[in-house]
C-alpha positions in Angstrom: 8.9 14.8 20.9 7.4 17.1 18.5 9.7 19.8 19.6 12.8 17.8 19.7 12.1 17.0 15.8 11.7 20.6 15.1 15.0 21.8 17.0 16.8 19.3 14.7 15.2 20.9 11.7 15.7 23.9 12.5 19.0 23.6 12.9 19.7 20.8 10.0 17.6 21.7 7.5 18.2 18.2 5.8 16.8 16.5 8.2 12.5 17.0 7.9 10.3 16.5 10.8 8.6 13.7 10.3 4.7 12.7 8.6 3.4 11.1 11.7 5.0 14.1 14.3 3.7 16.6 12.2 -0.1 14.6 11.9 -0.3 13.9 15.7 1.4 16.9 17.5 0.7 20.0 14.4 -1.3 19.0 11.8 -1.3 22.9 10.4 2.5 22.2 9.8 1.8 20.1 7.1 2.5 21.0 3.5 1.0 20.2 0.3 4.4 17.6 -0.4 3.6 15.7 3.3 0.2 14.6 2.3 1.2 12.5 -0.7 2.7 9.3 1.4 4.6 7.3 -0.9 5.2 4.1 0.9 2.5 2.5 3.9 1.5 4.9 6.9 1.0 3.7 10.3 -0.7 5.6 12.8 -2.6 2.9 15.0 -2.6 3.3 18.8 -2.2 7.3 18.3 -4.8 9.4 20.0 -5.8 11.8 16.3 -9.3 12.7 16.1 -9.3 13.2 12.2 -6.9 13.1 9.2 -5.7 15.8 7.2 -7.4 16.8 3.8 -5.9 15.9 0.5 -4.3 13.1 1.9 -3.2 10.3 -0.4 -1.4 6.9 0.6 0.2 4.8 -2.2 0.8 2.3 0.6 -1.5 0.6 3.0 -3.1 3.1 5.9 -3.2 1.4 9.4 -5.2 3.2 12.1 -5.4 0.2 14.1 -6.9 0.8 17.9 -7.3 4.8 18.0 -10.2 5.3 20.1 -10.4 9.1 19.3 -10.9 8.8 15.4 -14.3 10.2 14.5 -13.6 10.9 11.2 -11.8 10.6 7.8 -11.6 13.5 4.7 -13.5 13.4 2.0 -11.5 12.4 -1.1 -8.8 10.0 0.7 -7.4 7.7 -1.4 -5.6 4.3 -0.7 -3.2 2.6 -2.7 -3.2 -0.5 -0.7 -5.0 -1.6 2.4 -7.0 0.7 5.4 -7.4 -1.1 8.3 -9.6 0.8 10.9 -9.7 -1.7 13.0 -11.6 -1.1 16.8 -11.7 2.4 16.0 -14.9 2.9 18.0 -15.9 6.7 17.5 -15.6 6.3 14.0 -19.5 6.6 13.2 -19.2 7.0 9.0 -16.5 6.7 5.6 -16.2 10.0 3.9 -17.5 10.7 0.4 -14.6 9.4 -2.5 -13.0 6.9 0.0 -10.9 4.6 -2.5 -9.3 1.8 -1.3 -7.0 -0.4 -3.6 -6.9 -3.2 -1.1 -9.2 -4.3 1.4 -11.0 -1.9 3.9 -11.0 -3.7 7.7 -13.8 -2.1 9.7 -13.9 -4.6 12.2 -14.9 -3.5 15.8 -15.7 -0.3 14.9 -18.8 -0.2 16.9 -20.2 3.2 16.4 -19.9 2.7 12.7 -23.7 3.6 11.4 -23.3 4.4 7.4 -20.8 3.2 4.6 -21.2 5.9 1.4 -22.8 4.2 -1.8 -19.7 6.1 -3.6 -17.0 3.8 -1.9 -14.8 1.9 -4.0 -12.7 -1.0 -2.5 -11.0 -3.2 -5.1 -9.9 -6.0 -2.8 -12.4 -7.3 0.6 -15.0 -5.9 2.8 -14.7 -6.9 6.7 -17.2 -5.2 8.4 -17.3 -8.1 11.7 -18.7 -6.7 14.9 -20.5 -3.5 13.6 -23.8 -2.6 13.7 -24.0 -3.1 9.4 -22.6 -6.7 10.0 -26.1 -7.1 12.7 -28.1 -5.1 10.6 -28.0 -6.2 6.5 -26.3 -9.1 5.0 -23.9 -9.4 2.8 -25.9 -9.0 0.0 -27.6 -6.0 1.2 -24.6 -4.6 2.3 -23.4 -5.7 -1.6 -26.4 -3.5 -3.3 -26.1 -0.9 -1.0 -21.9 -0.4 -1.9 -21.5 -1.7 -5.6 -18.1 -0.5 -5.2 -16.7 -3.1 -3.2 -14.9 -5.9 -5.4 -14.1 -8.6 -3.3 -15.8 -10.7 -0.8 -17.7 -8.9 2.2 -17.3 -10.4 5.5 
């Protein structure tokens, strides 16, 4: 698929391979321009390990359902929602995470730490995780000022 995007390029240069090609199938192809996302990015049910760094969404992130995610950069910031839902190598949130929406955690079941720097401005919903077993809301509240709205 990858390749078929790049033939096009290379051969129209108006039309631009696109974000989620470049992310899954050559993440060193990506430029400085690619990792500001204007709009939402959807990437659930891929098979990435990681995201690039510097990324920024203005949108809402969905990484629904990719089993292989272990980890997100530092910095990454989230205009609107990040659902991570059943993403179950993903064992920690990276220092700096801002979400502008809620942050969906559910089912990620490796999920061990959230950093005391993360800032979510809408909910929390951390349902089948070992925090959700482990500390209670208002643990979980003291531990992550950050967090805004409601934590379920």
């Amino acid at each position: 698929m990858y390749n078929l995007f790049k033939f096009i390029e290379d051969k129209k240069s108006q039309y631009k391979v696109p974000f989620k090609a470049k992310v899954i199938y050559d993440p060193n192809s990506l430029t400085k321009e690619d990792l500001n996302v204007k709009g939402n990015l959807n990437l659930s049910i891929t098979s990435i390990y990681s995201l690039p760094n510097g990324l920024k969404v203005e949108g809402n992130l969905y990484l629904i359902n990719c089993p292989n995610l272990q980890s997100l950069p530092n910095g990454l910031e989230v205009g609107g929602n990040l659902d991570l839902g059943n993403c179950p190598s993903l064992q920690s949130l990276p220092n700096g995470l801002e979400v502008g929406g809620n942050l969906d955690l559910r089912y990620c079941t490796s999920l061990q730490s959230l950093p005391n720097d993360l800032k979510v401005e809408g909910d929390l919903y951390l349902g089948s995780t070992p925090l959700s077993e482990k500390y209670t809301e208002k643990e979980i509240k003291a531990m992550v000022p950050g967090v805004k709205g409601d934590i379920y």
